[in-house]
C-alpha atoms as an extended CHARMM CRD file, in Angstrom:
* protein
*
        77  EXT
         1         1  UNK       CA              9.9700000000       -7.3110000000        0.5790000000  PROA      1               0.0000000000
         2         2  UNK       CA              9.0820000000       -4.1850000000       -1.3390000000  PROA      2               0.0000000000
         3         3  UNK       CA              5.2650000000       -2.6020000000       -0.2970000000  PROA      3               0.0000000000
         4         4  UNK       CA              4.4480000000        0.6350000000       -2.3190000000  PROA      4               0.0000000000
         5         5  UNK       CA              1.6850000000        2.6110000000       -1.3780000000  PROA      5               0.0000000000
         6         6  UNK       CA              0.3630000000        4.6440000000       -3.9710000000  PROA      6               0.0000000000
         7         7  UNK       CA             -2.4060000000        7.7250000000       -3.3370000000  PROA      7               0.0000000000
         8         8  UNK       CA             -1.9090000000       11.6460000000       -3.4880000000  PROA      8               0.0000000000
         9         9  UNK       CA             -1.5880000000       12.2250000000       -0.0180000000  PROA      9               0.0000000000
        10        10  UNK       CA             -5.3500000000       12.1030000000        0.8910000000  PROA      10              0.0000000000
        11        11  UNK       CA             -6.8950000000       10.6850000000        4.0280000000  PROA      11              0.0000000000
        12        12  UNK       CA             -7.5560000000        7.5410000000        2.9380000000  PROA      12              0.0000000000
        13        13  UNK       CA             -3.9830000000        7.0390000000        1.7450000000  PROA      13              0.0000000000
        14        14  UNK       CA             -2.5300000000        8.5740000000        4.9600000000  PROA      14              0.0000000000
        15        15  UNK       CA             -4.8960000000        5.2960000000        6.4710000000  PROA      15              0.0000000000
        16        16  UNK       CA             -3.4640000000        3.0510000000        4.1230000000  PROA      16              0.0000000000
        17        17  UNK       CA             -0.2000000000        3.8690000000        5.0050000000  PROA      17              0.0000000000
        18        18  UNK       CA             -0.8740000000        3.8170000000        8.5050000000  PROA      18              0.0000000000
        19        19  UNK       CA             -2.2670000000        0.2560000000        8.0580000000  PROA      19              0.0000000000
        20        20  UNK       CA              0.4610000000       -0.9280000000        6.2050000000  PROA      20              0.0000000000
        21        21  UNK       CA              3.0670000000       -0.2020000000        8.7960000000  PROA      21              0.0000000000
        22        22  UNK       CA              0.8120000000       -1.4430000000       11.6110000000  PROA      22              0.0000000000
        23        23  UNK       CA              0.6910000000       -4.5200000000        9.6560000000  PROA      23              0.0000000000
        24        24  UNK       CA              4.4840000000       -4.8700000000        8.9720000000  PROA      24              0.0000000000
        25        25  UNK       CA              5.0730000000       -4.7460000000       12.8090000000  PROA      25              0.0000000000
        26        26  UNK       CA              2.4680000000       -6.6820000000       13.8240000000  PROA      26              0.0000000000
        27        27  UNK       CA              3.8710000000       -9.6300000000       11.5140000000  PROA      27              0.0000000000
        28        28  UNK       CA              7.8040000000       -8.4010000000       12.9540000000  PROA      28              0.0000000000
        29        29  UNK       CA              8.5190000000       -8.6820000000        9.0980000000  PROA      29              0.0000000000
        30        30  UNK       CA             11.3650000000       -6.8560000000        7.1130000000  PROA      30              0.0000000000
        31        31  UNK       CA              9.8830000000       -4.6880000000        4.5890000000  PROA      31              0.0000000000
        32        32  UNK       CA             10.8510000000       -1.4020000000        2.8320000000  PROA      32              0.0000000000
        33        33  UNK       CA              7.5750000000        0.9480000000        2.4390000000  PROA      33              0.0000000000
        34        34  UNK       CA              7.6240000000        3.6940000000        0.2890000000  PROA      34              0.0000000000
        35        35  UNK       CA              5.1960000000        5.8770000000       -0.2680000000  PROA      35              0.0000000000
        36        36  UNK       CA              4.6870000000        7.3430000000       -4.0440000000  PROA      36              0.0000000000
        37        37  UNK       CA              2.5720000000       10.6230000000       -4.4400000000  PROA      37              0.0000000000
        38        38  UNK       CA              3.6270000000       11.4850000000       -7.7620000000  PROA      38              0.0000000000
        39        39  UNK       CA              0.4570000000       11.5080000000       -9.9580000000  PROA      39              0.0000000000
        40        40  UNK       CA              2.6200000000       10.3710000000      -13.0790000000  PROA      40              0.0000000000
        41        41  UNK       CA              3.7340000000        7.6760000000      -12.0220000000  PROA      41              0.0000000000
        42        42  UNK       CA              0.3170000000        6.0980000000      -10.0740000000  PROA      42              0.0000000000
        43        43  UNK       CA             -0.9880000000        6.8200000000      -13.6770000000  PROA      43              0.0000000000
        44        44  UNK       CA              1.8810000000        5.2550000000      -15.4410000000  PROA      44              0.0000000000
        45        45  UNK       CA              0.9660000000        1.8960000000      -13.0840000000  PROA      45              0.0000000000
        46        46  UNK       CA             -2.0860000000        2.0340000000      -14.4040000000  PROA      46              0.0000000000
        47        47  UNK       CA             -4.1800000000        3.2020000000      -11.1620000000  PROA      47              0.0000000000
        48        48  UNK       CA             -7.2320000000        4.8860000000      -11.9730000000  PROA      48              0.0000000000
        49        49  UNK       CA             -8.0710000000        4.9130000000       -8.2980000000  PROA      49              0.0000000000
        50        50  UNK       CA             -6.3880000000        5.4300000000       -5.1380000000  PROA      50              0.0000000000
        51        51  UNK       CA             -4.9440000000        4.3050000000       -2.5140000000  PROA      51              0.0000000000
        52        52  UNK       CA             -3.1960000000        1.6440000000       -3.9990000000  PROA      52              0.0000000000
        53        53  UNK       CA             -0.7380000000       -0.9360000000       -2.3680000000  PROA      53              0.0000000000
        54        54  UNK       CA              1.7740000000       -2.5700000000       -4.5290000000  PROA      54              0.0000000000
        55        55  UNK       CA              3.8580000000       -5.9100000000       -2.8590000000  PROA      55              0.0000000000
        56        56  UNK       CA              6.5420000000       -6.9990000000       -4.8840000000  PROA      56              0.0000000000
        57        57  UNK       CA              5.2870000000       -4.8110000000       -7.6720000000  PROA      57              0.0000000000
        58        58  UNK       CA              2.5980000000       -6.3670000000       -8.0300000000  PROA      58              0.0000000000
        59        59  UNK       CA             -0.5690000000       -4.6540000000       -7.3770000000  PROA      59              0.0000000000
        60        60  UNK       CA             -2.7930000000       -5.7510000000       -4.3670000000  PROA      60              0.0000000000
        61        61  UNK       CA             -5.1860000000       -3.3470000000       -3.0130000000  PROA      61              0.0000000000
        62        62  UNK       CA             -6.8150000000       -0.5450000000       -5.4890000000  PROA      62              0.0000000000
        63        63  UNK       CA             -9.5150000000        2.0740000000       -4.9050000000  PROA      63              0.0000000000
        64        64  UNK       CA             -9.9480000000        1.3510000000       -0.7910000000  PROA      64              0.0000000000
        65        65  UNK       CA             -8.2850000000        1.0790000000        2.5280000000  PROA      65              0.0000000000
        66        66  UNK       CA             -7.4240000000       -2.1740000000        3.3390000000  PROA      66              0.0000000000
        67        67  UNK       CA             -8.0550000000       -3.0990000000        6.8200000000  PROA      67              0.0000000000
        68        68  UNK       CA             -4.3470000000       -4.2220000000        9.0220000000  PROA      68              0.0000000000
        69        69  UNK       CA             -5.9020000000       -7.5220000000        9.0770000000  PROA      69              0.0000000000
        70        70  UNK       CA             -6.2460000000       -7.6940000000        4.8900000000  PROA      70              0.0000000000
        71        71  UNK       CA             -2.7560000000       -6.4670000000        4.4810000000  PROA      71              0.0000000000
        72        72  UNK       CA             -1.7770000000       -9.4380000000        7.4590000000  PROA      72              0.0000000000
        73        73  UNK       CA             -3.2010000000      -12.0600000000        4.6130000000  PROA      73              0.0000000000
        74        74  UNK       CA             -1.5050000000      -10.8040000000        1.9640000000  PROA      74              0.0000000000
        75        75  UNK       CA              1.7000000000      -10.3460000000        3.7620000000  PROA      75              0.0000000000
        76        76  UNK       CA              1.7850000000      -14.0590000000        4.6180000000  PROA      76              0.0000000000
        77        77  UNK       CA              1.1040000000      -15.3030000000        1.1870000000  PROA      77              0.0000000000
């Protein structure tokens, strides 16, 4: 499993990614997380607000911090 999280480095990104991870080892999954700051290419995924949380490539969470628990659900699906 592939989780991007996409945001310029702001708090609420920093949260994101901090939720993400908590998530990840609360469910004991395998997961590779990268972070991507690069303005370009958040643009060039077609985010127009950040954070964002890609899964698969797919895009899951824009424009707020998702809660551990929210990232849990969509973990599992």
């Amino acid at each position: 499993m592939k989780i991007e999280i996409l945001g310029t480095g702001c708090p609420k990104c920093k949260a994101t990614e901090k939720n993400v991870r908590k998530a990840v080892d609360e469910l004991k999954i395998q997961a590779e997380i990268i972070k991507i700051e690069d303005l370009q290419e958040i643009i060039n995924r077609g985010v127009m607000m950040t954070p964002a949380v890609f899964i698969d490539g797919k895009a899951k969470v824009v424009g707020h911090v998702p809660s551990p628990d929210e990232i849990k659900k969509l973990l599992q699906k």
